[in-house]
MIVOLO-137457 format. One record per residue (C-alpha): residue number from 1; y, x, z. Coordinates in nm, 4 decimals, always signed. Layout:
% MIVOLO-137457
 lonu       py       px       pz
  NUM        Y        X        Z
...
% end
This chain:
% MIVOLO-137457
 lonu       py       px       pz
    1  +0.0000  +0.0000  +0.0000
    2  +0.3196  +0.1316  -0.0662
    3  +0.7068  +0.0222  -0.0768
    4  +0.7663  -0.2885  +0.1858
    5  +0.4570  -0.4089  +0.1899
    6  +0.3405  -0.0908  +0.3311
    7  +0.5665  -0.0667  +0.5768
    8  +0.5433  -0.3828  +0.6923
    9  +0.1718  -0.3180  +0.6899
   10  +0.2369  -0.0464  +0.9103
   11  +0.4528  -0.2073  +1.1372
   12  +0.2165  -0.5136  +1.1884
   13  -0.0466  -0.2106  +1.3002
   14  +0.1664  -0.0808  +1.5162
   15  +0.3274  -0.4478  +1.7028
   16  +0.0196  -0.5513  +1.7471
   17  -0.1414  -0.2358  +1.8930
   18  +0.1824  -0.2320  +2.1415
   19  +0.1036  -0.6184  +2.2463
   20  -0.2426  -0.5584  +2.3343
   21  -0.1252  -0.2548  +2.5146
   22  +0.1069  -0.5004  +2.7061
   23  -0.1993  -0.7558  +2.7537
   24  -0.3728  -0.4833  +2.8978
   25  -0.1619  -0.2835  +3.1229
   26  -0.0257  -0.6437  +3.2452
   27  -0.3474  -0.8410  +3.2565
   28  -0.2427  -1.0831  +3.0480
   29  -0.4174  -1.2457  +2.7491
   30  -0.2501  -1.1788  +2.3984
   31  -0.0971  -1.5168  +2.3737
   32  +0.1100  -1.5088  +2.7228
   33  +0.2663  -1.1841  +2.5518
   34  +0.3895  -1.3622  +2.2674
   35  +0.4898  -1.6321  +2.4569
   36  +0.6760  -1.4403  +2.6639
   37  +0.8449  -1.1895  +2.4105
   38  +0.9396  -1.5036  +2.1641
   39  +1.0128  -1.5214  +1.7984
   40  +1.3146  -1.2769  +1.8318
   41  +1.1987  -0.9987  +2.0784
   42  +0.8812  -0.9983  +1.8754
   43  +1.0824  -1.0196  +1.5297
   44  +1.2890  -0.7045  +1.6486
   45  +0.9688  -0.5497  +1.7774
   46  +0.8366  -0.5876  +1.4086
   47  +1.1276  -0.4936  +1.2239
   48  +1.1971  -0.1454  +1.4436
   49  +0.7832  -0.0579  +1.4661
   50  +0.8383  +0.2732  +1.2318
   51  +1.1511  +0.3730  +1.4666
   52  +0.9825  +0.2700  +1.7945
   53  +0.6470  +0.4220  +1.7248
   54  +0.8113  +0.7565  +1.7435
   55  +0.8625  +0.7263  +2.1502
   56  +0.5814  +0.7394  +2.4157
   57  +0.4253  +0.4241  +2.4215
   58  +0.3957  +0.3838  +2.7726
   59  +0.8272  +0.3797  +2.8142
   60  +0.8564  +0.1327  +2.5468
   61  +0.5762  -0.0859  +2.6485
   62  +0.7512  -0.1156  +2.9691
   63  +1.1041  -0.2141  +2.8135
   64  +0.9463  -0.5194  +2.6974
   65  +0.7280  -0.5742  +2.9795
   66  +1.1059  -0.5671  +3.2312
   67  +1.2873  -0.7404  +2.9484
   68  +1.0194  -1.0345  +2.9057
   69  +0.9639  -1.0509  +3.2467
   70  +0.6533  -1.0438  +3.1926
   71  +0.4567  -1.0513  +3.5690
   72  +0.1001  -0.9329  +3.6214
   73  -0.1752  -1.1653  +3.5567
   74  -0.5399  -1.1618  +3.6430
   75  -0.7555  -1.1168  +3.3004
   76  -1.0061  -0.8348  +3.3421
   77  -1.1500  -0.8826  +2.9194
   78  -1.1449  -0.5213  +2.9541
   79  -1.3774  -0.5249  +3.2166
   80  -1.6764  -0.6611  +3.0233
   81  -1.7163  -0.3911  +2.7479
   82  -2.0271  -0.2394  +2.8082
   83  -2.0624  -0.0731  +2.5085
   84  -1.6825  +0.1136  +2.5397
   85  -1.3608  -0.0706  +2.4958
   86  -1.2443  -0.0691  +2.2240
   87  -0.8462  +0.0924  +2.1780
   88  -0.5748  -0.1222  +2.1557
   89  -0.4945  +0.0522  +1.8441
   90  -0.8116  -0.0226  +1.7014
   91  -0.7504  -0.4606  +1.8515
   92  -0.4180  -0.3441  +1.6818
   93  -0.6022  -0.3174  +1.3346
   94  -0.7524  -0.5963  +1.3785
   95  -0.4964  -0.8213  +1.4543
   96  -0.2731  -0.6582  +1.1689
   97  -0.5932  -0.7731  +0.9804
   98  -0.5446  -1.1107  +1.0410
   99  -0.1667  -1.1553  +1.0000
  100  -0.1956  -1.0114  +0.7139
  101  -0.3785  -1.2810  +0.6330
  102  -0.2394  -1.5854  +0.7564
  103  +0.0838  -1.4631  +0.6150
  104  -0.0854  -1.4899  +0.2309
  105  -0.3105  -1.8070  +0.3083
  106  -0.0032  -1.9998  +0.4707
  107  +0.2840  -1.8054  +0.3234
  108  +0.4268  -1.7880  +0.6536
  109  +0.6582  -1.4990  +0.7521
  110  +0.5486  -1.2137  +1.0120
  111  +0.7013  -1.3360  +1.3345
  112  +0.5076  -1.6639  +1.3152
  113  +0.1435  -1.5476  +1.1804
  114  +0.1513  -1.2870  +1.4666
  115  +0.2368  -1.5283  +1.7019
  116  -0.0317  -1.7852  +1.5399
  117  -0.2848  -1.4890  +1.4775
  118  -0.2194  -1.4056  +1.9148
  119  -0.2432  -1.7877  +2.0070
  120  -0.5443  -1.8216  +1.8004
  121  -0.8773  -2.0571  +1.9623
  122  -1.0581  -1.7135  +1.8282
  123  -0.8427  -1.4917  +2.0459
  124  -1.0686  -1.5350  +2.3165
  125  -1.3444  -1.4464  +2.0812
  126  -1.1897  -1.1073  +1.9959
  127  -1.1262  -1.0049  +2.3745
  128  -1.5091  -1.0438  +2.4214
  129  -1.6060  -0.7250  +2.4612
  130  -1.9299  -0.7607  +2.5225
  131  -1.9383  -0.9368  +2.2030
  132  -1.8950  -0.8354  +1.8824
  133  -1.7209  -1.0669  +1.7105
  134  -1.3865  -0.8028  +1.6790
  135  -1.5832  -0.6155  +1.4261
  136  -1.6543  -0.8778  +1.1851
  137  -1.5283  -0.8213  +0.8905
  138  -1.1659  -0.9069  +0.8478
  139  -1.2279  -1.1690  +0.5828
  140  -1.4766  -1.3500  +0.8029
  141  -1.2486  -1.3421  +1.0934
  142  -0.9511  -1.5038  +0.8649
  143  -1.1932  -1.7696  +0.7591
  144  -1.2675  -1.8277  +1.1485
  145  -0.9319  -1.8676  +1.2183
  146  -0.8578  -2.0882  +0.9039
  147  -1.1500  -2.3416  +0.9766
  148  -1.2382  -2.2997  +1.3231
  149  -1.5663  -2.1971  +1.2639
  150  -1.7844  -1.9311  +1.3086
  151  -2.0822  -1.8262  +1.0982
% end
């Protein structure tokens, strides 16, 4: 991919890598981070991934995590991988994956597939760690998410 679609691309990767960083450091599900970072935090997150990506992860997770107000929760999905956990860069793929995705079957802009792709009734499916529904292929996951079912 190259030109905007790479970039954007990119900086899908790299958003969604940060929010399940977030979910995990906070102990939050996915969709509570999207909830609480909203169309424009998350828009801006987006938009600035290439420029943001170049500081230390941890110091701009927490900017959004004190500007969100986003509180500790209690999910322990990373708990239950008993194989290894998977990164949140690689849930970051993934995710990128599938907003991708639902941006070409809906021909919806990036702020609201992320937020659908985060809020999805297969998000819970994807934190399953013991599972291994996260490394279906990307197609099949889209199709999940589309119809609701899983094959």
């Amino acid at each position: 991919m190259e030109g905007r679609e790479g970039r954007l691309a990119n900086n899908l990767f790299y958003a969604c890598g940060l929010i399940e960083y977030i979910a995990r450091l906070t102990h939050n599900t996915e969709d509570v981070i999207v909830s609480a970072l909203g169309p424009a935090t998350l828009g801006h997150m987006i938009e600035y991934a290439d420029v943001l990506h170049c500081e230390n992860i941890e110091s701009v997770a927490a900017r959004y995590i004190e500007e969100a107000g986003i509180v500790q929760g209690n999910d322990d999905s990373a708990s239950n991988a008993p194989y290894g956990l998977p990164s949140h860069w690689d849930m970051g793929k993934v995710y990128k994956r599938l907003v991708l995705g639902i941006m070409r079957e809906r021909g919806v802009g990036p702020v609201e597939a992320t937020m659908e792709a985060f809020r999805s009734p297969i998000a819970p499916l994807l934190r399953d760690y013991s599972g291994s529904f996260f490394y279906e292929a990307p197609e099949n996951v889209l199709i999940a998410h589309l119809t609701g079912a899983i094959e």
